[in-house]
Structures are given as C-alpha cells and as structure tokens.
C-alpha positions as CSV (number, residue, x, y, z in Angstrom):
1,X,-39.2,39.6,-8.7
2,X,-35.4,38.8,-9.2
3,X,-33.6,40.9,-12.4
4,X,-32.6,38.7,-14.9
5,X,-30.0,40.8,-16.8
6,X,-29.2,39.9,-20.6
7,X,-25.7,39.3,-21.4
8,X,-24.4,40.4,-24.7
9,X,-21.8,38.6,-26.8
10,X,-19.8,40.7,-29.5
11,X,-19.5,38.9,-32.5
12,X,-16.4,38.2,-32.4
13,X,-16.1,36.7,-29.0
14,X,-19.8,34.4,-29.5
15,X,-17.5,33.2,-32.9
16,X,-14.6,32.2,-31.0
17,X,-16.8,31.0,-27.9
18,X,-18.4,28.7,-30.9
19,X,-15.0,27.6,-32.5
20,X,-13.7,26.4,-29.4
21,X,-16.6,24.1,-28.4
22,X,-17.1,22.7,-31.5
23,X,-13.5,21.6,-30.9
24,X,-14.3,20.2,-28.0
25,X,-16.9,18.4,-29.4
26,X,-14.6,17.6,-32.4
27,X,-11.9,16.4,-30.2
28,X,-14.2,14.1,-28.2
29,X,-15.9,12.9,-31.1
30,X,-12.6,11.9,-32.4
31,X,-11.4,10.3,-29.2
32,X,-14.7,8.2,-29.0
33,X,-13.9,7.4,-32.5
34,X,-10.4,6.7,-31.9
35,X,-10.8,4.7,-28.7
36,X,-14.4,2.7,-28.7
37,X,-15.6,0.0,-26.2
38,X,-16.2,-3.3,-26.6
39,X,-19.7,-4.2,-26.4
40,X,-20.5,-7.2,-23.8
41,X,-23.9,-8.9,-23.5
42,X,-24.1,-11.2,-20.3
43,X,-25.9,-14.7,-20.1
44,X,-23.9,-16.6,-17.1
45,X,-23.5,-16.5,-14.1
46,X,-26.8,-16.1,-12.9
47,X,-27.3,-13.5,-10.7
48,X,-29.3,-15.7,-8.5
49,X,-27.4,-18.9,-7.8
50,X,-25.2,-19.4,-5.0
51,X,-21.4,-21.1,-5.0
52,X,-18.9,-22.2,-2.5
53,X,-16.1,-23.7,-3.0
54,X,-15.1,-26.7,-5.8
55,X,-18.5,-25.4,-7.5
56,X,-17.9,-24.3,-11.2
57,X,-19.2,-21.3,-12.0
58,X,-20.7,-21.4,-15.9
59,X,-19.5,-18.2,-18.2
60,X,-21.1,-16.9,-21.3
61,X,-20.8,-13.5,-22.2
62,X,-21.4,-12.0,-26.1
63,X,-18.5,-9.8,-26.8
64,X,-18.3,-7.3,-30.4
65,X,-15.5,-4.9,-30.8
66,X,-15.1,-2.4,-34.1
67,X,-11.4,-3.4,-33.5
68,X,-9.8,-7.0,-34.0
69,X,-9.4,-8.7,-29.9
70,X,-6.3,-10.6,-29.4
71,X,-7.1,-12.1,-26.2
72,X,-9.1,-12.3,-22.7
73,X,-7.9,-12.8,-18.5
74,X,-10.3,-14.1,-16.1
75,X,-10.0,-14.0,-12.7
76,X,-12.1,-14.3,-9.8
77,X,-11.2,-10.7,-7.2
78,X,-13.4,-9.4,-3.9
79,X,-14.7,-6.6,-4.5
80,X,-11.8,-4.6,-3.3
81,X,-10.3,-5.4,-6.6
82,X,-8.3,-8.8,-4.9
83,X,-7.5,-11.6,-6.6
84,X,-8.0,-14.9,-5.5
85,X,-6.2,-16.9,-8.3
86,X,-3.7,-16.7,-11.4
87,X,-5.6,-14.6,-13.9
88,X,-6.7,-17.3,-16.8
89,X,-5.5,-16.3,-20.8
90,X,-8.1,-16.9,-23.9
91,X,-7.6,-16.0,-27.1
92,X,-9.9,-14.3,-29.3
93,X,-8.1,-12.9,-32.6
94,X,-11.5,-11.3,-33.7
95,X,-14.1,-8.7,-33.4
96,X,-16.5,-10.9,-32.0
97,X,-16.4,-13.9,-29.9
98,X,-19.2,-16.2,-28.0
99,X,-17.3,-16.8,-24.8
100,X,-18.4,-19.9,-23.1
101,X,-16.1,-21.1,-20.2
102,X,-15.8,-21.4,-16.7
103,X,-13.9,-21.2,-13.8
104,X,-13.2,-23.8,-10.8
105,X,-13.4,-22.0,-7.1
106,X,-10.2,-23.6,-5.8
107,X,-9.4,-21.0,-3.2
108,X,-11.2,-20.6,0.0
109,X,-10.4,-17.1,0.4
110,X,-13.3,-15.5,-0.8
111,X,-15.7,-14.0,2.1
112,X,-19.0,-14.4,1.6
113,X,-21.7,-12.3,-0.8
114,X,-21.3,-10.5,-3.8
115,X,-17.5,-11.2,-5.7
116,X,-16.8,-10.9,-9.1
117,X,-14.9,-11.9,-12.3
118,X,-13.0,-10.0,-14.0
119,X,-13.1,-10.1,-17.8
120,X,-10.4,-7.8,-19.2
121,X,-10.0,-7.6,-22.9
122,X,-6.8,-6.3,-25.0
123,X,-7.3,-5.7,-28.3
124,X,-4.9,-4.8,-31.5
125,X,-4.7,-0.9,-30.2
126,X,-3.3,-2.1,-27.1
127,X,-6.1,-0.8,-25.2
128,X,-7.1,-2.5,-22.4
129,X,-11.1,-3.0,-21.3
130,X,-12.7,-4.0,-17.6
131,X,-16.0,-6.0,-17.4
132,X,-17.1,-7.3,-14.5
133,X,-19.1,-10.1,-13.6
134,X,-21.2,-10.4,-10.3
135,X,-21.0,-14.0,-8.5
136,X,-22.8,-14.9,-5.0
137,X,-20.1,-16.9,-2.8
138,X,-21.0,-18.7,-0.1
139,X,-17.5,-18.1,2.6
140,X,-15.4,-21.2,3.9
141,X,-15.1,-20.6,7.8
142,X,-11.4,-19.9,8.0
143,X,-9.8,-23.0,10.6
144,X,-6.0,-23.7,11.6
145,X,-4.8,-26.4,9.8
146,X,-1.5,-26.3,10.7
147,X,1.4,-24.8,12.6
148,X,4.7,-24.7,10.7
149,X,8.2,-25.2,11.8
150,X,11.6,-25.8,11.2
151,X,14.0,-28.3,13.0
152,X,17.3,-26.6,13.2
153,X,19.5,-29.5,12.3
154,X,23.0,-28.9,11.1
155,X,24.7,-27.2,7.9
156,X,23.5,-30.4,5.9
157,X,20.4,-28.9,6.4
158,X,16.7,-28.7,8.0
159,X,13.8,-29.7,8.0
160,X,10.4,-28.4,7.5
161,X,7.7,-30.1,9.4
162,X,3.4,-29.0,10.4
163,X,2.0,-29.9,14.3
164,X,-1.7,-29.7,14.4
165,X,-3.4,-28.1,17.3
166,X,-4.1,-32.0,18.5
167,X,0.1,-32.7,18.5
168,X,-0.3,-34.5,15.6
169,X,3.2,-33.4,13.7
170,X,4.0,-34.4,9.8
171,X,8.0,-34.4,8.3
172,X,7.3,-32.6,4.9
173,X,10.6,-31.7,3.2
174,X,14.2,-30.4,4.4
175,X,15.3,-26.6,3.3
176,X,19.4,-26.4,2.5
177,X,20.6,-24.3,5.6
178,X,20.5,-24.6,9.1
179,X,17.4,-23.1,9.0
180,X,18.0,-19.6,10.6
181,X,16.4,-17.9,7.7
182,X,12.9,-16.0,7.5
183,X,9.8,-18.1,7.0
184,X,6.7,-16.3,5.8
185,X,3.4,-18.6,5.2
186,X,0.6,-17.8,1.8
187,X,-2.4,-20.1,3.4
188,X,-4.3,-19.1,0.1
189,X,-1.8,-20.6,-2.2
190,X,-0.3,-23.2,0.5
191,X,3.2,-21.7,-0.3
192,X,6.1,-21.4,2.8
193,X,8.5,-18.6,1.3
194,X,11.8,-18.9,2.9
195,X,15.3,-16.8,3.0
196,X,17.6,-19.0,2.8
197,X,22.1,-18.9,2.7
198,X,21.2,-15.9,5.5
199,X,19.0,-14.1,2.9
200,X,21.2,-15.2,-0.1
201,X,18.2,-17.0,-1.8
202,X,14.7,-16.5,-1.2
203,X,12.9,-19.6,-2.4
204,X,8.9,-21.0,-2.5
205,X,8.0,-24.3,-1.1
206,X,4.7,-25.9,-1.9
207,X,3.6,-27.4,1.3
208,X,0.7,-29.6,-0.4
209,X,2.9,-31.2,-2.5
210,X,5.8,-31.1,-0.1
211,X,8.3,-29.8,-3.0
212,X,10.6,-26.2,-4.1
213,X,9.1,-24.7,-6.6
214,X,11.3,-21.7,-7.2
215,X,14.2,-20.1,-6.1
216,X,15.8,-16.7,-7.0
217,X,19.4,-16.0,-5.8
218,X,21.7,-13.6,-4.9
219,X,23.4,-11.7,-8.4
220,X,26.8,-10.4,-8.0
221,X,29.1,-9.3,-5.0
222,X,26.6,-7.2,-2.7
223,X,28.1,-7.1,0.3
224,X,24.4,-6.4,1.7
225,X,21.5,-9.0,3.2
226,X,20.2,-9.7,-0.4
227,X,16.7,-10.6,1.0
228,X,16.0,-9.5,4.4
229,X,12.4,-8.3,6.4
230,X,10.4,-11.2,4.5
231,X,6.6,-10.9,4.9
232,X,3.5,-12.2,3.4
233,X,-0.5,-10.9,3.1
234,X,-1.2,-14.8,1.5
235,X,-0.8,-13.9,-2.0
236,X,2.1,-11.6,-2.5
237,X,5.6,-12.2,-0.9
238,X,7.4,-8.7,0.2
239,X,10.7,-8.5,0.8
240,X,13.3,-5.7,0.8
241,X,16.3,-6.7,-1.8
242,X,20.3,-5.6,-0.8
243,X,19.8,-3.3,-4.1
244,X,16.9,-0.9,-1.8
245,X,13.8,-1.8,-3.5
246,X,10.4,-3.7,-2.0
247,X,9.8,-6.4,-4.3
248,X,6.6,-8.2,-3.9
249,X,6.7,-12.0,-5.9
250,X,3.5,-14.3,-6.7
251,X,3.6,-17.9,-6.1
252,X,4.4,-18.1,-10.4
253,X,7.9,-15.6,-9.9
254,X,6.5,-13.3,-11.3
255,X,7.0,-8.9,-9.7
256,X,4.1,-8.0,-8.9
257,X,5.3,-5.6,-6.7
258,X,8.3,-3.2,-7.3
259,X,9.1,0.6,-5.0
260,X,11.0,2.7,-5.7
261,X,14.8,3.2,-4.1
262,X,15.1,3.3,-0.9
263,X,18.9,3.9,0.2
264,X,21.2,4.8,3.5
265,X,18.8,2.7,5.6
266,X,17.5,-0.2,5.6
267,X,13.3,-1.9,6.3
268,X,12.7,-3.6,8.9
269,X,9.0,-4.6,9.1
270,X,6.0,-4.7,6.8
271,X,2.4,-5.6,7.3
272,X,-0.7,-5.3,5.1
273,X,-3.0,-2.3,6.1
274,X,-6.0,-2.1,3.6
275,X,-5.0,-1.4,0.4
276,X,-1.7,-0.5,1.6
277,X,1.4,-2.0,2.3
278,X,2.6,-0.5,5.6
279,X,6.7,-0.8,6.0
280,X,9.3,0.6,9.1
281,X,12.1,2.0,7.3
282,X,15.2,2.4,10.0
283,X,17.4,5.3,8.2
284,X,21.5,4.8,9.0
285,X,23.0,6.5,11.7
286,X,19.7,8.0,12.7
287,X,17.1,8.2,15.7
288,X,14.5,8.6,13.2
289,X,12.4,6.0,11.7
290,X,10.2,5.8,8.7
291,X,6.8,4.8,8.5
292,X,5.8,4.7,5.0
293,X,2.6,3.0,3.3
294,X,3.0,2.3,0.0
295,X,0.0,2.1,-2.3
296,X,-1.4,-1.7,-3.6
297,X,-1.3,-1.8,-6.3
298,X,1.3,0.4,-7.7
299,X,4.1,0.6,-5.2
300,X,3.7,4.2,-5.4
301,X,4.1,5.9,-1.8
302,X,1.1,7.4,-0.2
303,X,2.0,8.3,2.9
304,X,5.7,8.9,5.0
305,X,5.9,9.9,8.5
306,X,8.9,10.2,10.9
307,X,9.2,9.6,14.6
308,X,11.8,8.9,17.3
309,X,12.5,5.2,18.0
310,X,12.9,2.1,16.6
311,X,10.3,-0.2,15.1
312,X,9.8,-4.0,17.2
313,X,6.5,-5.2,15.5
314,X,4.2,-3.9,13.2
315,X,0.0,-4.7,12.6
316,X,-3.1,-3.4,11.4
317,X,-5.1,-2.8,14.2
318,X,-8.2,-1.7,12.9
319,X,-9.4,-1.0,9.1
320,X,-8.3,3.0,10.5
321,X,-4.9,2.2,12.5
322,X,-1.7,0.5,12.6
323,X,-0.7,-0.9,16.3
324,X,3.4,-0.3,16.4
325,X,5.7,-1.7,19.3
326,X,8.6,1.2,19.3
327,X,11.6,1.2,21.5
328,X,12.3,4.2,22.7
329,X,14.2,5.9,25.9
330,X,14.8,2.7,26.7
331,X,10.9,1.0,27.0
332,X,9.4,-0.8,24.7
333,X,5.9,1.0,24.1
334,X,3.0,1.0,21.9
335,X,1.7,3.8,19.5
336,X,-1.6,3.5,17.3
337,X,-0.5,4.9,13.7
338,X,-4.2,6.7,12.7
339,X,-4.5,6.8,8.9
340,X,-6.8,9.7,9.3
341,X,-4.8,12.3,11.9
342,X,-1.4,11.0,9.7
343,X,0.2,11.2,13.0
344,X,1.6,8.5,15.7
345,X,-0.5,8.4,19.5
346,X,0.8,6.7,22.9
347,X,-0.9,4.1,24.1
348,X,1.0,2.3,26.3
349,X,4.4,0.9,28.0
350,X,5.8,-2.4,28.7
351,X,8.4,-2.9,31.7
352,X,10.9,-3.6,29.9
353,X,13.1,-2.4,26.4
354,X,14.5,-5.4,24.6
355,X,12.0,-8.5,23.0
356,X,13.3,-11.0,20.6
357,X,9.9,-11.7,19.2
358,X,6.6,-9.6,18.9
359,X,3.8,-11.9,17.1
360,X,-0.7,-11.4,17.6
361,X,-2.6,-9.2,15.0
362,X,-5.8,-6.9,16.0
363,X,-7.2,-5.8,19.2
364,X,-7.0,-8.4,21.4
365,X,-4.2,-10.8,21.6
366,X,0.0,-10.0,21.3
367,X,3.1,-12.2,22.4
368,X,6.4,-10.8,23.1
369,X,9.3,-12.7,24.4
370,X,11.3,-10.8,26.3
371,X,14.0,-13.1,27.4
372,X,12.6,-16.6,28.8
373,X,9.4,-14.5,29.6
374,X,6.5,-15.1,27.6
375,X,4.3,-12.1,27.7
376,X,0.7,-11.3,27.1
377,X,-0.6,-8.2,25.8
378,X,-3.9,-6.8,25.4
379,X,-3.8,-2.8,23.8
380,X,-7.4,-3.1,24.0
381,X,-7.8,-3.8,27.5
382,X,-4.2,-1.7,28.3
383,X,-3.0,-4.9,30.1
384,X,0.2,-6.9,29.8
385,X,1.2,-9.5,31.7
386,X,3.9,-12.5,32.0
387,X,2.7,-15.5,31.2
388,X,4.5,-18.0,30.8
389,X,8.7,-18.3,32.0
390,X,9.9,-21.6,30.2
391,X,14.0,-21.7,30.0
392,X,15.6,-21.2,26.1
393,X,12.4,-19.7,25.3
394,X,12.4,-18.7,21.4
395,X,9.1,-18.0,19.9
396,X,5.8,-18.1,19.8
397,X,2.7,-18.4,17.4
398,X,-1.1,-17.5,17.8
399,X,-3.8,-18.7,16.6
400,X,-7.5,-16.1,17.2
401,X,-9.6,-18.2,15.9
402,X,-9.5,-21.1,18.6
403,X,-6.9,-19.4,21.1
404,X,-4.3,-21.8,20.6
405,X,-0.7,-21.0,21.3
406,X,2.2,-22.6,20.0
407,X,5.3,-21.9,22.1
408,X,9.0,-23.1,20.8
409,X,12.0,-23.3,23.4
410,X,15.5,-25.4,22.4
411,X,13.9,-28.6,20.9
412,X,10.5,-28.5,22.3
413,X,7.4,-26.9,20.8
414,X,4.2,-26.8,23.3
415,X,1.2,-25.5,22.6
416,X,-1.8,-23.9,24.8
417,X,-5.5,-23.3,24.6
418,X,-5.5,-19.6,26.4
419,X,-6.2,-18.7,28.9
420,X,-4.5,-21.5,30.2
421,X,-1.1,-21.9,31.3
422,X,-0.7,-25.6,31.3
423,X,0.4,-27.3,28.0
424,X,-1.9,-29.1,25.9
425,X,0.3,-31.2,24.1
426,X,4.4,-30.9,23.9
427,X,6.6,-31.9,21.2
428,X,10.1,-33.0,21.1
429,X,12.4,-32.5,18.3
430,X,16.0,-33.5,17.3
431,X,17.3,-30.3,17.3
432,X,16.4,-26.8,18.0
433,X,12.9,-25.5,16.6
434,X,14.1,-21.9,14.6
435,X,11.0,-21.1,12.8
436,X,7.3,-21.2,13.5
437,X,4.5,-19.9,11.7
438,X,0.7,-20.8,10.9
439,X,-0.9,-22.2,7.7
440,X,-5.4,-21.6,7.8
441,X,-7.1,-23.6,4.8
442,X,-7.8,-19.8,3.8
C-alpha cells in the first residue's frame, strides 16, 4: 500500500500561499469584469440548408453586450480564416441589437462543405469580438475562362486583350506603356494588376468592366525599380517597393500586407505556400540567396534559409514543399524546399543554365523556355523534355485543369491541348504579344 506522506504548511507560508491566489482570483475576476463578452444567440443560417453561388444566405443573430457596440463586419472566410469578399460594416451604437441581414455569394471561390461568416464586433472599449457562423457551400468547378495578353504596340501604348481556349480573342482596354511591364491576374476579384512606366506605377484594371480602377505611383526621386517582382494568390497583390518592403494591396487600395525592411538586395520571386507567403530574396554582391516565408497574416517572418544559387521560378509543390528552379554551377536545377526538415533537397537537373521564363504549379506540369525551346518538365516523373522549337519564342501559359497551353512568339499566340504538339488554334496580332497570363471564373 503506497505512503501517502502529509505535508505541513507553517503559518506563515499557508497565509502568503492564500494571499497570492486570492489575487489571482482577484485579478481575473477583475479582468473578466473589465473585459466581458458579448452574448450571441443564433437563429440563421440554418445549419442544414445548402448554398452555391448567387444564393443569399439569411442572418439573424441576437447580440447583448454590458458595454455600448459601435459597429459590426461580416464577411464570408474558408475555414482557414480566408476571405472571399470585402468585409461588410453595420452599425449598432447599442448594447443590444437584433441583427437581421444577409449576404449575397458573389465569389466562386469557396470549396465545397462547411465555411463560415465571420461576425466581428467592436465595441466602445475598443475591444474587438469573433463569432462565427457555420454555412454549407456547394463548390463552383473551377474552368478557364480566359487567357490574358498584351499586344505590345508602341509608346502610345497597348493593349489588353482575353483568347479563349476555342481562339475566340476579345480587345478589352489599352494600358499606357508599351506594355513590358509585370501582369499578375486575381480570378476571384477579375482584377489584372499591372507595373506599369517599367515599375513606376502599379495599377488595377477591372477586366469585367474593361476599366482602371486604381493606380498608385512612384513618390519622389528613387533611383530604384519602384514596383518590381509583382505576384498575386487571387486576392492580395504582392509586390516588393524600391523603399525594401513587401507590400500586399486588395482590389479597394487598401495594405493589407506590409514586411518589414529588407535592404542591400533585392526579391525576386514570391508564391503563396499555405498560410505563408514564400519570397526569393537575392542579397547584393552575394552567392547566397534568401528563402524566406513570411507569415499571412501578419508579414511577420517565420522562416529564413540560405543557399547557393539563384532563384528562376518558385511554386508550392505540395501542402509540405516548395518546388524551386535554382541556377547554380552553371545548370539550371530543381530543389524541393521541405517546410518540415527547414532545409533545401536535389531533385533534379536540366541541360542547360539560362531560361527566360519558368511557368506550371504542382506535381505534374512546368514550361521553361530556354531560348526558342519550349520545354516540358515533370519533377514528379524526373523527366524533361523539348517540346516545342518555334522561332522568337517568348512565353508560355498552362492551364491543369483541361491541359491547354498557350504559347506566345513575336505576334502570334498558339495554343495546345497536351500532349500534343500540333496547334489547336493560332492567333495573329499587330504587334508583339509581351504578357500572358490566365483568368479561372474562381
């Protein structure tokens, strides 16, 4: 039979042991008192019904405070925490209110099952409260709806135009440069962001209505790229300003997205990896580069790592690794990035060192053009191959979902169903084709 031994307090010690937790208690008592919850009683939506998209999903929720609310945001976010659409504003002004509203789905981005609304409510403490509301979403299949490019045309401008996967091509509005800038595509807001003046402006097109919404430009005398290494994960757009921070930007203008400084270097890719924004940073004068993931949200850095080489193309290859093409010793190779061993592993070479464009995402499917070769390369599979040689060859676009390819080269953009090497459709323009990039309904 175990030995349970008594333990003896001396009065003095069992008063101050006392004292202090009726502090404790005090103190939390206090902070409870100081810093209450709202009180939320849910009626809509129904846990059991179903919506897709253009469906209005009903809200009433019952809402008591002990402190006076000044106001409500809605928005509809996966439940990762990502928002699908500008966060709505309600006022209250009260302790209590009978919210009954709704909200539109507009956005086909949501995947299917369980998504939520988020009710957030600020009140006259400046405290900020979280409810969230489950909703059942039935997913859009995510489809091509158009490839986007830019006709060179002369310093009077460009112009922006959208090829369907049939050749069907649509003139939608000019851009005011020759159109060598950076295009990066939002399919869930239908914005084409842009880096125009050689990355003097950085402005947002709406491509539904075929207008600029917005344009931010270059402040003062920099003599550096004001907005240079523009990228997009459909919602935010990331680009790395002449000052050396990341901003991110909405489609409303608004930073949602700010790092810290970066100097003596400069970034030269980014893509989204999770909840994590995954950027090459190419110090000056060094053989080192930076791989640094920065968390979302936040912009606080999680993670920096630094290898020999220099960063060609950048993508999330699974939900646990980045895939990086790196030239080094003169070969272009690739490296998985593992989030979990924090450390960079070979995985194979290409014949070659130099490529003026690296596009494809995931396992299965990545272009490089090297030169006027068009090549095809599988990491999965450890294959590479050339696929296609086509004279003034300058880019390329893929589309995974149907296995169209979209191939520009001078004036002409072609496009291919793989695995085949003979055009589908080709498209002849009045001057040379300088960007390309693909807009999903999703």
């Amino acid at each position: 039979m175990p030995v349970v031994k008594k333990i003896k307090f001396r009065s003095g010690v069992l008063n101050a042991f006392i004292a202090l937790l009726l502090i404790i208690v005090t103190m939390a008592c206090k902070k409870e008192k100081l810093y209450p919850l709202p009180e939320i009683e849910i009626y809509k939506p129904a846990s059991m019904f179903i919506y897709g998209l253009g469906d209005t999903i009903p809200i009433h929720v019952s809402i008591s405070h002990q402190y006076k609310m000044n106001y409500a945001l809605l928005s509809l976010r996966d439940k990762n925490g990502f928002p699908f659409s500008p966060s709505r504003q309600i006022g209250i002004n009260s302790d209590h209110i009978e919210l009954k509203t709704y909200m539109v789905i507009q956005n086909a981005m949501p995947e299917g099952g369980v998504n939520y609304i988020q009710l957030s409510i600020f009140d006259e403490k400046n405290q900020k409260n979280n409810f969230y509301l489950p909703v059942n979403i039935n997913s859009v299949p995510k489809q091509l709806r158009y490839a986007i490019f830019i006709n060179g045309g002369d310093n009077n401008g460009s112009r922006v135009k959208a090829i369907t996967s049939a050749g069907s091509v649509t003139d939608l509005f000019s851009v005011d440069d020759a159109g060598y800038g950076v295009m990066a595509i939002a399919s869930s807001s239908r914005l084409m962001y842009y880096t125009e003046g050689t990355g003097k402006r950085l402005t947002a097109y709406d491509l539904e209505h075929k207008n600029k919404l917005w344009t931010i430009a270059e402040t003062g005398n920099s003599v550096f790229v004001q907005f240079k290494s523009l990228y997009s994960d459909d919602t935010t757009a990331y680009v790395y300003r002449g000052q050396g921070f990341i901003d991110g930007y909405n489609e409303d203008k608004q930073v949602v997205f700010h790092s810290q400084k970066y100097e003596h270097g400069s970034f030269t890719h980014f893509t989204r990896f999770g909840r994590f924004l995954a950027g090459g940073f190419k110090p000056f004068g060094s053989g080192l580069t930076q791989l640094i993931l920065f968390n979302i949200p936040g912009a606080t850095e999680f993670r920096n790592i630094s290898f020999k080489g220099e960063i060609m193309y950048l993508s999330a290859y699974d939900s646990q690794r980045l895939l990086l093409f790196l030239k080094q010793d003169g070969r272009l190779k690739l490296y998985h990035y593992d989030l979990q061993l924090n450390n960079i592993v070979f995985l194979m070479e290409l014949p070659f060192a130099d490529a003026s464009q690296i596009t494809g995402t995931g396992k299965d499917h990545y272009f490089v053009v090297h030169q006027d070769e068009l090549w095809w390369v599988r990491p999965a599979l450890n294959s590479a191959v050339n696929f296609l040689t086509i004279a003034g060859l300058k880019s390329a676009a893929y589309d995974p979902l149907d296995n169209y390819l979209f191939v520009a080269a001078g004036s002409q953009l072609s496009i291919y169903r793989l695995p085949e090497t003979t055009a589908l459709y080709k498209h002849t323009d009045t001057g040379e084709i300088t960007n390309r990039n693909l807009l999903y309904n999703r």
